[in-house]
PAZAPA-4460 file (N, C-alpha, C; in steps of 0.05 Angstrom, whole numbers, plus 32768, in hexadecimal, padded with zeros to 4 digits):
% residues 270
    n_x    n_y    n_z   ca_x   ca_y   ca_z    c_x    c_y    c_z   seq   type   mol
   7DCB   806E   7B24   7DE4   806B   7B33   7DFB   8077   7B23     1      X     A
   7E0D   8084   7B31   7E1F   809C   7B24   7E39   8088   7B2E     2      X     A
   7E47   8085   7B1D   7E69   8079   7B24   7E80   808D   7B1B     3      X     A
   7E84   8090   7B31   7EA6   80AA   7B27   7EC1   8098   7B2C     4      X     A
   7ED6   809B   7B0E   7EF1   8096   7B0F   7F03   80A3   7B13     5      X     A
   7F17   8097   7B28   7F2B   80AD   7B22   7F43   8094   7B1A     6      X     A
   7F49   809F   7B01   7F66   808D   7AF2   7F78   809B   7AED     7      X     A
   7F8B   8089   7AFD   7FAC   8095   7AF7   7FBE   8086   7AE5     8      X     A
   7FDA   808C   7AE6   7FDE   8074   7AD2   7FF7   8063   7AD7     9      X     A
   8005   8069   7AF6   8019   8058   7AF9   8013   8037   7B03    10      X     A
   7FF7   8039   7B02   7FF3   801D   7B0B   7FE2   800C   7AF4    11      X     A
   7FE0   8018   7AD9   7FDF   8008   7AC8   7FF5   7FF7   7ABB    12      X     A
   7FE0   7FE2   7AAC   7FFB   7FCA   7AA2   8006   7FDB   7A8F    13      X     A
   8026   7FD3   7A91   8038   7FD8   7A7C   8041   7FF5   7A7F    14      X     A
   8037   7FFF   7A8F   8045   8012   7AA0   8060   8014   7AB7    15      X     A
   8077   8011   7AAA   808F   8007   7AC7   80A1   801F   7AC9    16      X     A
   80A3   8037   7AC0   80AE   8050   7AC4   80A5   8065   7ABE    17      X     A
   80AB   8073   7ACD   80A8   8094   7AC9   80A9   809A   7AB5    18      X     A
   80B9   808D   7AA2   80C4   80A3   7A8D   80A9   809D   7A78    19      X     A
   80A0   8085   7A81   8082   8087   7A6D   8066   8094   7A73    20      X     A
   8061   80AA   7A8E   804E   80AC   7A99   8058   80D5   7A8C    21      X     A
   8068   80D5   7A81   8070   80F3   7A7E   8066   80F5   7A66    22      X     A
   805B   8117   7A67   8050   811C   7A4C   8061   8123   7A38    23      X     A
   8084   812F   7A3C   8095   812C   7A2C   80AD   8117   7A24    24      X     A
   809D   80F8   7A2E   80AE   80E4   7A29   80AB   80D9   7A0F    25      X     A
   80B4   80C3   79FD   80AF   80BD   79E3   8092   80A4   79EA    26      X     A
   8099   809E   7A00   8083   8082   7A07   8064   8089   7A11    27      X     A
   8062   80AC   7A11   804A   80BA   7A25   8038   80A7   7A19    28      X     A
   8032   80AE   79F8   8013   80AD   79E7   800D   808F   79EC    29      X     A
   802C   8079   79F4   8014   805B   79F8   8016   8056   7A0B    30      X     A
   8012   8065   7A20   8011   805E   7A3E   7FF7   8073   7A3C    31      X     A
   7FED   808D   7A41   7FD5   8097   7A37   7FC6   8081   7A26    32      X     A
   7FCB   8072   7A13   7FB2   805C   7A0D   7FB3   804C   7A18    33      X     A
   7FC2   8041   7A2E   7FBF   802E   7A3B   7FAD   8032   7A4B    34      X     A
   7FB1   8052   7A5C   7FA4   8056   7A75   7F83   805A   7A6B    35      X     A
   7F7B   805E   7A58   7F66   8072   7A44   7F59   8052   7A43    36      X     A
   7F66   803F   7A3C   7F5D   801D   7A36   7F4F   8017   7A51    37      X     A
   7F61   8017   7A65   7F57   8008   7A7B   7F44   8013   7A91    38      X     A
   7F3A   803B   7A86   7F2B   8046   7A98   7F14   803B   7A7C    39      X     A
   7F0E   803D   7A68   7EF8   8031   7A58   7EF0   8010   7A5B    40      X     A
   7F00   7FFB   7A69   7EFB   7FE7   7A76   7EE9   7FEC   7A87    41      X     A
   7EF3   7FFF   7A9F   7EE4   7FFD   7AB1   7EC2   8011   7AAF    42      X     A
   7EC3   8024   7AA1   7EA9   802B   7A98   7E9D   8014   7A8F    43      X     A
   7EA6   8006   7A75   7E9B   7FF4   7A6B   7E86   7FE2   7A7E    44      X     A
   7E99   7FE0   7A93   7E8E   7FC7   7AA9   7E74   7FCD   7AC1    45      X     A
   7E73   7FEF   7AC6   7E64   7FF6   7ACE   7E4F   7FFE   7ABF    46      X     A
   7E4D   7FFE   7A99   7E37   8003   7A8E   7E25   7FE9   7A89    47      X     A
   7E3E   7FD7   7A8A   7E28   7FB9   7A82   7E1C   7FB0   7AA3    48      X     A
   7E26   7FBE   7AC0   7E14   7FB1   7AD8   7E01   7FD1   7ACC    49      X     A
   7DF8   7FDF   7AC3   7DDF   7FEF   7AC2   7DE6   8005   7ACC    50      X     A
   7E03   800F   7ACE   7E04   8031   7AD5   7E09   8043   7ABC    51      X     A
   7DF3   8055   7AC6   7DF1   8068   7AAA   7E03   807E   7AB0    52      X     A
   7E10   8091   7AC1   7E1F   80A2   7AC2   7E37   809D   7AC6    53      X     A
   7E4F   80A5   7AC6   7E6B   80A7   7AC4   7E79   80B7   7AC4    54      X     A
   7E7F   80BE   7ADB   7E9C   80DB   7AD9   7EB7   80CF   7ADE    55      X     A
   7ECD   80D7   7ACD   7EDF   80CA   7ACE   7EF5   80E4   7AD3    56      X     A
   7F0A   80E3   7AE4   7F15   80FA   7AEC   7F31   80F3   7AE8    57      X     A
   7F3D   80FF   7AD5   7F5B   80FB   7ACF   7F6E   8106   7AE7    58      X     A
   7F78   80EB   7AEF   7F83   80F2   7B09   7FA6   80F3   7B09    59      X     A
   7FB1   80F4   7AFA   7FD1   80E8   7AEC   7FDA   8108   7AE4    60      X     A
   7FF5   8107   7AF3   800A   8120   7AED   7FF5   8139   7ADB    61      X     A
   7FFD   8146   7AC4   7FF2   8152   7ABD   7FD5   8156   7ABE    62      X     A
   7FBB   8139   7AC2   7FA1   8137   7AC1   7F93   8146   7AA8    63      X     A
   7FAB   813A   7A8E   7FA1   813C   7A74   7FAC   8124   7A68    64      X     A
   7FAD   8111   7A72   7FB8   80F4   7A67   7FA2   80E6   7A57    65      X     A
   7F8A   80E0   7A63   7F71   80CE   7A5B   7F71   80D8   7A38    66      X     A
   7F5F   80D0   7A26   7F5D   80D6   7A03   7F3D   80D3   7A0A    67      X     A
   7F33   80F4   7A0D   7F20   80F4   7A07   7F13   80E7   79EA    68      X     A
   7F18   80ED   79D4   7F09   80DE   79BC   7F0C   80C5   79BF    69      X     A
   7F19   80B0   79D2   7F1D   809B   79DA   7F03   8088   79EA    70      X     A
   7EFF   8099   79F9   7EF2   8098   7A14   7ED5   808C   7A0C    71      X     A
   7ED0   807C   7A11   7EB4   8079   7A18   7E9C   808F   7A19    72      X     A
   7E8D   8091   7A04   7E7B   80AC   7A03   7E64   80AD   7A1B    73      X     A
   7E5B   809F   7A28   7E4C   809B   7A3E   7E56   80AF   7A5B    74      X     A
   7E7B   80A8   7A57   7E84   80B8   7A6F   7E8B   80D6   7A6F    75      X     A
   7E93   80E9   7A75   7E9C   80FC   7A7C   7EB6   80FD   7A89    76      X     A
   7EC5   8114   7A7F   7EE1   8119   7A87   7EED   812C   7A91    77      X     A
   7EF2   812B   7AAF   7F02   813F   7AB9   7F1A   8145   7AB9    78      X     A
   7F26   8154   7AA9   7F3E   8157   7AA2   7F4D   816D   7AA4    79      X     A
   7F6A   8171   7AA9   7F75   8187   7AAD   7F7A   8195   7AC8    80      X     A
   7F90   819F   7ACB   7F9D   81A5   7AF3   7FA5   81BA   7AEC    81      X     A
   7FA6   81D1   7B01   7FA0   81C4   7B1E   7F7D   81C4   7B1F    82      X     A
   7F74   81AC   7B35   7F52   81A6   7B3C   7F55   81B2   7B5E    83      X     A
   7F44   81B9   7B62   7F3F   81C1   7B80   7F44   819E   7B88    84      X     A
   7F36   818B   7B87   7F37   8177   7B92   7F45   8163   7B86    85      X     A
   7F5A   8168   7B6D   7F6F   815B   7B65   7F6A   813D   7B55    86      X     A
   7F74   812D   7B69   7F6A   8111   7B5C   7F52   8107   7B5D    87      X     A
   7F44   8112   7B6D   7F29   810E   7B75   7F15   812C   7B74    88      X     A
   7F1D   8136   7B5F   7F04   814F   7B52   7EF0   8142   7B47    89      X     A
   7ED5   8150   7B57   7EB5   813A   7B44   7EB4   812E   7B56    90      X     A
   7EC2   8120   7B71   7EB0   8110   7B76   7E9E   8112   7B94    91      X     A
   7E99   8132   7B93   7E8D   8141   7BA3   7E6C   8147   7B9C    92      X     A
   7E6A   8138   7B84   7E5F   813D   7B70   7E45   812B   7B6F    93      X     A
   7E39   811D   7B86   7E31   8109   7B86   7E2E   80F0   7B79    94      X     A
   7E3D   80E1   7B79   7E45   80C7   7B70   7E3E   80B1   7B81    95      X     A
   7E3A   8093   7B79   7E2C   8080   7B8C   7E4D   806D   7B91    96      X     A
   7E5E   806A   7B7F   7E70   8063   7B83   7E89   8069   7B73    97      X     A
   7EA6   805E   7B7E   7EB8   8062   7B71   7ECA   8052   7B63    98      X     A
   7ED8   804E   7B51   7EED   8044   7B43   7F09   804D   7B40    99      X     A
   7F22   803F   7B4B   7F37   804C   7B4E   7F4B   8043   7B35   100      X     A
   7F4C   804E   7B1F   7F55   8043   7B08   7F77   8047   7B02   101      X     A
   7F83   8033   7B0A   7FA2   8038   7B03   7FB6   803B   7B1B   102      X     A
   7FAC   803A   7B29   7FB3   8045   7B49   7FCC   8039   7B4A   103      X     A
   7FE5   8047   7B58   7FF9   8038   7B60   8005   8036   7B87   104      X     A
   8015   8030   7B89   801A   8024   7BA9   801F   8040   7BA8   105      X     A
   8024   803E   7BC9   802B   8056   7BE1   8049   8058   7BDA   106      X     A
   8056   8072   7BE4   806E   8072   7BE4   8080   805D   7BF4   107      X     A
   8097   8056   7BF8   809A   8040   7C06   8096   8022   7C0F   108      X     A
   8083   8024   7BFE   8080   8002   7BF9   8090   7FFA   7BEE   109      X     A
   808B   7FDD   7BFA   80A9   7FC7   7BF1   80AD   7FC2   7BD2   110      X     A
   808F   7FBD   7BC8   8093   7FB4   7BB7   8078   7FCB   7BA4   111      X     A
   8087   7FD2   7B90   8067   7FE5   7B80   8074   7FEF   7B6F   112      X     A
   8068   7FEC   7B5B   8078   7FED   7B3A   806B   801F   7B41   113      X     A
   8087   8029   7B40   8081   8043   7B44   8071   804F   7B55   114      X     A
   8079   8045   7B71   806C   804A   7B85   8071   806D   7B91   115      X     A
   8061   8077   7B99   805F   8092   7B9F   804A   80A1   7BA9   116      X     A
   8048   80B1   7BB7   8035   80C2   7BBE   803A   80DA   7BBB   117      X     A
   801E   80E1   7BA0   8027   80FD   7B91   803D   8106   7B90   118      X     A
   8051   810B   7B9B   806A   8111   7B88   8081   80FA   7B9C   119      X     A
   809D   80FF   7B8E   80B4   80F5   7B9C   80C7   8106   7BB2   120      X     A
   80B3   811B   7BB5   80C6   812E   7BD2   80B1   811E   7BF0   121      X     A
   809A   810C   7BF1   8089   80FE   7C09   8096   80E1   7C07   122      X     A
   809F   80DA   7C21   80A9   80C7   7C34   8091   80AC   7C36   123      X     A
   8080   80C9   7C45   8064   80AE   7C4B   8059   80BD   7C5E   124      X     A
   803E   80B4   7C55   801F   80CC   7C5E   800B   80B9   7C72   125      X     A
   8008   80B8   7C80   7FF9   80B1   7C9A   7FDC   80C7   7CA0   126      X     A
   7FC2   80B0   7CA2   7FAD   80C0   7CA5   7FAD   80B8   7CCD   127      X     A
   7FA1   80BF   7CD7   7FA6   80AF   7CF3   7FAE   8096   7CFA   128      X     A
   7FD2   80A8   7CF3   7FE2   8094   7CF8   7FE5   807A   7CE6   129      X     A
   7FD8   8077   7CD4   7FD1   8060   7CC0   7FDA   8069   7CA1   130      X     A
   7FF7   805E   7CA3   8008   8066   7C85   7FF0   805C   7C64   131      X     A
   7FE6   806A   7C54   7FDC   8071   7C44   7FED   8079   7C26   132      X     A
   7FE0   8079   7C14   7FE5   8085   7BFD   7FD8   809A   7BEF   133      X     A
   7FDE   8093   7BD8   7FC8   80A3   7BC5   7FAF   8099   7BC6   134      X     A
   7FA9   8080   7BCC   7F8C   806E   7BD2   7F82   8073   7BE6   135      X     A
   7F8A   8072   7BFF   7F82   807E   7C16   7F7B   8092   7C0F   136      X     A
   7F8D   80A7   7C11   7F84   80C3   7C0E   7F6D   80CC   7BFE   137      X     A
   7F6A   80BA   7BE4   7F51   80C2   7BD8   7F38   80B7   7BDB   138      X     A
   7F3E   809D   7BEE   7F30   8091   7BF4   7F20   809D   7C10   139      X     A
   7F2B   80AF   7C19   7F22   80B6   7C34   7F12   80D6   7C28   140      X     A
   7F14   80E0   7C1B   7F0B   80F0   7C0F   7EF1   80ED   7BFC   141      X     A
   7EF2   80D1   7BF2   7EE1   80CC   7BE9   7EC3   80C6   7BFA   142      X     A
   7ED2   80B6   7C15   7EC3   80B7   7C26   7EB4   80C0   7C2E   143      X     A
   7ECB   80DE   7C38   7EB8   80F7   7C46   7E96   80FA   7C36   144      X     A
   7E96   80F7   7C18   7E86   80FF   7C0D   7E72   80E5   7C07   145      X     A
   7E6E   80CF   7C16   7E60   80B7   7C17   7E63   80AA   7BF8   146      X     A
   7E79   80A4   7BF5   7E82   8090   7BDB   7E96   8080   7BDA   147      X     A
   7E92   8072   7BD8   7EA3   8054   7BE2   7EAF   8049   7BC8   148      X     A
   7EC8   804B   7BD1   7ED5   8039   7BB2   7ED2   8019   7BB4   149      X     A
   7ECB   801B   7BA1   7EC3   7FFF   7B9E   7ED1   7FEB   7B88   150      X     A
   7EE2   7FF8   7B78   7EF9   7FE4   7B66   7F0C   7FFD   7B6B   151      X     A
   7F29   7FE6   7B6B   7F40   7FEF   7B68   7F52   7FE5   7B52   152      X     A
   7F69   7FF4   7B42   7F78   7FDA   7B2F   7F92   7FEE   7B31   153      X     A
   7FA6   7FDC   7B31   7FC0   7FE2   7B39   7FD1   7FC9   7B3A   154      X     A
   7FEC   7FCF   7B3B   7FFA   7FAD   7B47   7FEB   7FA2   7B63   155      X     A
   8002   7F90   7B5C   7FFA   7F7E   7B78   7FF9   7F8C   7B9A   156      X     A
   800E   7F99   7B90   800D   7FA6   7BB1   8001   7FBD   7BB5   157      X     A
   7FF0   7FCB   7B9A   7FE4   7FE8   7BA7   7FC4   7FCE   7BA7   158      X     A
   7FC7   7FB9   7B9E   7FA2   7FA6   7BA5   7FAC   7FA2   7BC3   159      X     A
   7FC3   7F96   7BC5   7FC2   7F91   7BE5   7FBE   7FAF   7C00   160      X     A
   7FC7   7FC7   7BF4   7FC8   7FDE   7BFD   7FA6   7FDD   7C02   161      X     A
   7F9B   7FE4   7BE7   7F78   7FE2   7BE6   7F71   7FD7   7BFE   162      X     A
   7F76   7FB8   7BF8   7F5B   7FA7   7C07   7F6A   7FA6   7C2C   163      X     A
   7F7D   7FB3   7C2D   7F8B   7FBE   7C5A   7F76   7FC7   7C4C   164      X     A
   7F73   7FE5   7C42   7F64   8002   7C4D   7F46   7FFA   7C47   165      X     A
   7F3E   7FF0   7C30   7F1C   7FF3   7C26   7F15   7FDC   7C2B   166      X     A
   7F22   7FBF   7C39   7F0F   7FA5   7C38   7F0E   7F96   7C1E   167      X     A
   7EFB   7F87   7C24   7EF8   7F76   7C08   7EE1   7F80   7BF4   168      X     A
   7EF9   7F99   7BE3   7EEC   7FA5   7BCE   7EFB   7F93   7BB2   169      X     A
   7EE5   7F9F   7BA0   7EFA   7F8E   7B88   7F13   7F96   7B75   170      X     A
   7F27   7F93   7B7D   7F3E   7F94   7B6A   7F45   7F84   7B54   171      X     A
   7F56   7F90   7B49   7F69   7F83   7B32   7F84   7F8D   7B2F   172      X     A
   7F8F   7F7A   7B32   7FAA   7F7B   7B2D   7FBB   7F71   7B0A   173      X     A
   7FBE   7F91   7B05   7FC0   7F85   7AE1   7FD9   7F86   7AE0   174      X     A
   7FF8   7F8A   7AF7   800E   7F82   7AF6   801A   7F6F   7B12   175      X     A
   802B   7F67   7B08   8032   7F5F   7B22   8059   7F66   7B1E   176      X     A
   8055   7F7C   7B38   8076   7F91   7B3B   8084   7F82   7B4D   177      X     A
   809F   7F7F   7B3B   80BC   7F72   7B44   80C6   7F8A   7B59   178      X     A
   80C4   7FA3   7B54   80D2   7FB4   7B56   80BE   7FD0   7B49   179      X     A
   80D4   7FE5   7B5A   80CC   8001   7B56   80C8   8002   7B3A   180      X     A
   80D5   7FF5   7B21   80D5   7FFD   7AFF   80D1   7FE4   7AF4   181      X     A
   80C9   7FC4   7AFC   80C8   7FB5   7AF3   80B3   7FA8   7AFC   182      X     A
   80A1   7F98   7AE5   808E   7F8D   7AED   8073   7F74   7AD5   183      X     A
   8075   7F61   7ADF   8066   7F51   7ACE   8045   7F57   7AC2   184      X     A
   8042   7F6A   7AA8   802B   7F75   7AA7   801D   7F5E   7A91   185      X     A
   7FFF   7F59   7A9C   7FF1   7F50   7A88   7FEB   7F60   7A70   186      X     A
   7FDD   7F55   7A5B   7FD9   7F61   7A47   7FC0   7F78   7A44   187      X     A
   7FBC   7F84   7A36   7FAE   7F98   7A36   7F91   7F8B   7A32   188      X     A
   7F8D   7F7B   7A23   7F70   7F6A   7A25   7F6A   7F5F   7A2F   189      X     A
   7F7B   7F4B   7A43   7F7E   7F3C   7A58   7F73   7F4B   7A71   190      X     A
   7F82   7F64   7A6F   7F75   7F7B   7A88   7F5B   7F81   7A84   191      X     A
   7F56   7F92   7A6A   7F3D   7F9C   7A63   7F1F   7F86   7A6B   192      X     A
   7F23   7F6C   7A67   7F12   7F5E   7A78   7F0A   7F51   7A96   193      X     A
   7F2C   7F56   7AA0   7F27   7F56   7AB7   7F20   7F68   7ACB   194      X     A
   7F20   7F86   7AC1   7F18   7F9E   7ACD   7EF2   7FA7   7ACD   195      X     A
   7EF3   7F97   7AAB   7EDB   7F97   7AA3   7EC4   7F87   7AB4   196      X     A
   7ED0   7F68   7ABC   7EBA   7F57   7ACD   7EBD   7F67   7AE9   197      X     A
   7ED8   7F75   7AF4   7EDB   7F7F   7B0B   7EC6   7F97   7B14   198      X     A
   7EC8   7FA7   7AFF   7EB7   7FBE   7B07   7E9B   7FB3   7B06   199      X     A
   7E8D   7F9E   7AF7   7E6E   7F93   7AF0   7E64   7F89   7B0E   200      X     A
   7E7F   7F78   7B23   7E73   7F71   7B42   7E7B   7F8A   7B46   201      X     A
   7E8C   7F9D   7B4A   7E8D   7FAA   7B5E   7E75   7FBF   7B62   202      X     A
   7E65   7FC7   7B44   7E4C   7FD1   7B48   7E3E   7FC3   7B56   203      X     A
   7E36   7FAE   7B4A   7E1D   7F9C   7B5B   7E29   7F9A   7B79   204      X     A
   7E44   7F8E   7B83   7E49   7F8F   7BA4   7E42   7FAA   7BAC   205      X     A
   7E4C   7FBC   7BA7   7E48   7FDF   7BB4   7E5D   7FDB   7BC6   206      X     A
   7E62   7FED   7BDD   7E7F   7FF0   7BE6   7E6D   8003   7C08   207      X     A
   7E85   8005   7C16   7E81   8010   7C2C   7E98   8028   7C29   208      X     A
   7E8A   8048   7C2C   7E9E   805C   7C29   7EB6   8056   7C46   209      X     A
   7ED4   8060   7C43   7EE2   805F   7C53   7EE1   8082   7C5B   210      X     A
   7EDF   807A   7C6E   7EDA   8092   7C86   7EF1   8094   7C9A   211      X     A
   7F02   80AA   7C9A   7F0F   80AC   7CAC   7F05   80BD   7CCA   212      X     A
   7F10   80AF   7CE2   7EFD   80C2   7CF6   7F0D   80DB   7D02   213      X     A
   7EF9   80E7   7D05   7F09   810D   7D05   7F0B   810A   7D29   214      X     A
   7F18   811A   7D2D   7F33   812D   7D22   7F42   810E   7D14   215      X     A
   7F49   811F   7CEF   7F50   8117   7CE2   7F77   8122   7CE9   216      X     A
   7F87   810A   7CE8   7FA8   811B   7CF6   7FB3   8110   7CD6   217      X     A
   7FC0   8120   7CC8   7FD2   811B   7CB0   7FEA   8118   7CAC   218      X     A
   7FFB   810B   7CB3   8017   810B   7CB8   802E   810B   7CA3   219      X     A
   8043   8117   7C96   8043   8111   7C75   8066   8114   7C7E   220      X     A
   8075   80FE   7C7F   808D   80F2   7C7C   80A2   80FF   7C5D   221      X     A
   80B4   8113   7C61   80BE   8120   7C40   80D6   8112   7C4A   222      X     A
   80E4   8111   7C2B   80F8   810C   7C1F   810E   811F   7C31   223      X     A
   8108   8139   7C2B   8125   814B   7C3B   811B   8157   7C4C   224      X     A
   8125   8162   7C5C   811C   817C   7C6C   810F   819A   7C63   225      X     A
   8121   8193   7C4F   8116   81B4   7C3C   80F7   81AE   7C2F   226      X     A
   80F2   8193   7C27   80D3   8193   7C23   80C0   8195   7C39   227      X     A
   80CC   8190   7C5B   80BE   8195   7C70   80BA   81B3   7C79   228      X     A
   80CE   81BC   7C6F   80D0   81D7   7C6E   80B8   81EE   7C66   229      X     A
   80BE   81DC   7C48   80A2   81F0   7C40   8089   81EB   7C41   230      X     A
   8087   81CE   7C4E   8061   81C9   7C48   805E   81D4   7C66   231      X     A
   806C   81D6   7C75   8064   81DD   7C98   805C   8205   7C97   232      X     A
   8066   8211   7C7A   8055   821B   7C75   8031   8222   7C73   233      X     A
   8026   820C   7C73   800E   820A   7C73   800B   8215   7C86   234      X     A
   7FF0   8223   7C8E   7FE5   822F   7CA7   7FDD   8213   7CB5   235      X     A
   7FDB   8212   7CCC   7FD1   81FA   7CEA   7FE5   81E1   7CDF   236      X     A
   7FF3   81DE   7CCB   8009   81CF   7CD1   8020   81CA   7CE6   237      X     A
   802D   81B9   7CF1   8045   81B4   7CFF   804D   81A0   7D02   238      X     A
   806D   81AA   7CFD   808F   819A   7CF6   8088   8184   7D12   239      X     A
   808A   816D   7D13   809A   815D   7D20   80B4   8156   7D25   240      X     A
   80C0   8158   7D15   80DB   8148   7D0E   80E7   8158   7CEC   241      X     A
   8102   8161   7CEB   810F   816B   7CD3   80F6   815C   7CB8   242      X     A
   80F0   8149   7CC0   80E2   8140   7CA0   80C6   8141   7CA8   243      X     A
   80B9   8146   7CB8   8098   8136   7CC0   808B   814B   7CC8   244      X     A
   8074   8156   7CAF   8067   816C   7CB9   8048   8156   7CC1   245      X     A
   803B   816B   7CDA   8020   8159   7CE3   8009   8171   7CDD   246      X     A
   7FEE   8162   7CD1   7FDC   817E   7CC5   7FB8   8171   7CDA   247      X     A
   7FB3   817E   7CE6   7F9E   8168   7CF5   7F82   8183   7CED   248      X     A
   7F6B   8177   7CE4   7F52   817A   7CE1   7F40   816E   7CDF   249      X     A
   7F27   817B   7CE6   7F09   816A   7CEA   7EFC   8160   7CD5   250      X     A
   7F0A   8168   7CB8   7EFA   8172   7C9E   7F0E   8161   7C8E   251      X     A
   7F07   814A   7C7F   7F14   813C   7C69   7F1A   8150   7C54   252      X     A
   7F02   8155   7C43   7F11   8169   7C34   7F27   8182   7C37   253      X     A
   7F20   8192   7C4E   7F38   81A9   7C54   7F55   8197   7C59   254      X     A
   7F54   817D   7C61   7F74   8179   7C63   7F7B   8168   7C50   255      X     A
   7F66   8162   7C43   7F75   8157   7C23   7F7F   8178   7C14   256      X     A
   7F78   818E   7C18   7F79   819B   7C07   7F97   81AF   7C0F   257      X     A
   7F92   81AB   7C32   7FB9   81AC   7C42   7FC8   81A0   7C39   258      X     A
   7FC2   8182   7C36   7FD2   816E   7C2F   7FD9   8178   7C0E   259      X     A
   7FD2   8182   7BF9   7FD5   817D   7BDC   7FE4   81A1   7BE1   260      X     A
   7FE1   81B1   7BF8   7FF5   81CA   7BF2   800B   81C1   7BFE   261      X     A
   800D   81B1   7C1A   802B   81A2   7C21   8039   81A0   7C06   262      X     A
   8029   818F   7BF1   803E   817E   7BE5   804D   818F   7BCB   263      X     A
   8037   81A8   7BC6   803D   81BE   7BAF   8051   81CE   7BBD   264      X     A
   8058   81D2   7BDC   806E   81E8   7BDD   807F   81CD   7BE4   265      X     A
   8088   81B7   7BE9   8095   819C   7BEA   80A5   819F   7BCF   266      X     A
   8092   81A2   7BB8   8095   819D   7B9B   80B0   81B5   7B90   267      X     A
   809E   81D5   7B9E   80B6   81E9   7B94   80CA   81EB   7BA6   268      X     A
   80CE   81DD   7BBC   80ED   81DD   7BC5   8105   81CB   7BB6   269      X     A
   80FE   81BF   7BA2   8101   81A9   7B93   8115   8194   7B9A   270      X     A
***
């Protein structure tokens, strides 16, 4: 049995701003061991239920955050952007299940310690009609390819995000967010065992892939007009409304891969 991660890092504990998720901030190197801590939890937890393989796919801004000499020698590391498949490179790759390590809320939620979807020029991303995040989205992707995430860890409201979209999979919640920058984080060993018993059922439960049904419609809500501007660039895209470009296909992967050029010409209108 093959388990693929993808860990990010705004939804690890002790993580409550931006300015610590940047590779030229003074706080990068212990927020990188934090995130590096709590994706080796969750290996940990899938080696003691009996999984021998591990791909772990650095899914966070640059996707050179994780410390390889850190890492758990059992797993493997996908590292470094741009990936054809981004946050979810490898897991095309046949895998039996997934692990979403660090995950944070959708843009627009009420409450989510640095809530966002891939960048801050997206409003809010709708798969048929059903507002989504970065979980969704990779979660539906993951799908396409029959792999079911099966642990999530993030605050409180990207577990409540999880278990609307995937059911009663297993999460953990290693903060609990006041606010967009503030938030009650457990401790780092406190987490590391609760991720650790988390991932040990979520092997043994297994999971049901989320499948979205095609015609897949993608709807993606920007900040200004000028970011609608340029993702409606895309070829078979179209503007709804000054902010709301709509991208509709039969193929999960081709409109995750619409969806991730929306958000790169979104990005250089700045």
């Amino acid at each position: 049995m093959k388990i693929y991660i993808s860990a990010d890092m705004e939804g690890v504990s002790g993580i409550v701003n931006f300015a610590q998720t940047s590779i030229e901030e003074k706080e990068y190197e212990r927020a990188r061991a934090l995130m590096t801590g709590e994706v080796n939890a969750a290996i940990e937890g899938a080696l003691t239920a009996g999984i021998t393989e591990i791909v772990v796919n650095d899914a966070h801004g640059s996707m050179r955050n994780i410390m390889l000499e850190n890492l758990n020698p059992v797993a493997q590391l996908i590292s470094g952007s741009p990936k054809p498949l981004s946050m979810m490179q490898g897991v095309d790759e046949g895998h039996d299940a997934a692990f979403f390590i660090g995950y944070h809320a959708q843009a627009g939620s009420a409450y989510g310690t640095l809530n966002h979807t891939f960048t801050e020029r997206v409003h809010s991303v709708a798969l048929n009609g059903k507002f989504v995040g970065e979980l969704g989205l990779n979660a539906a992707l993951a799908g396409h390819f029959g792999v079911p995430v099966v642990l999530v860890t993030g605050d409180q409201t990207l577990v409540e995000e999880a278990r609307l979209i995937l059911g009663d999979i297993e999460t953990v919640a290693v903060k609990r967010a006041y606010g967009r920058r503030a938030a009650r984080c457990l401790t780092p060993s406190r987490v590391h065992r609760l991720i650790k018993e988390a991932a040990m059922r979520a092997v043994q439960k297994g999971g049901t892939p989320f499948v979205v049904s095609s015609p897949i419609t993608l709807t993606v809500g920007f900040q200004q007009s000028i970011h609608a501007e340029m993702a409606e660039l895309v070829p078979g895209s179209r503007r709804l409304d000054s902010r709301t470009v709509e991208f509709i296909h039969e193929d999960m992967p081709t409109l995750y891969r619409a969806w991730r050029a929306m958000v790169g010409l979104a990005v250089l209108a700045g």
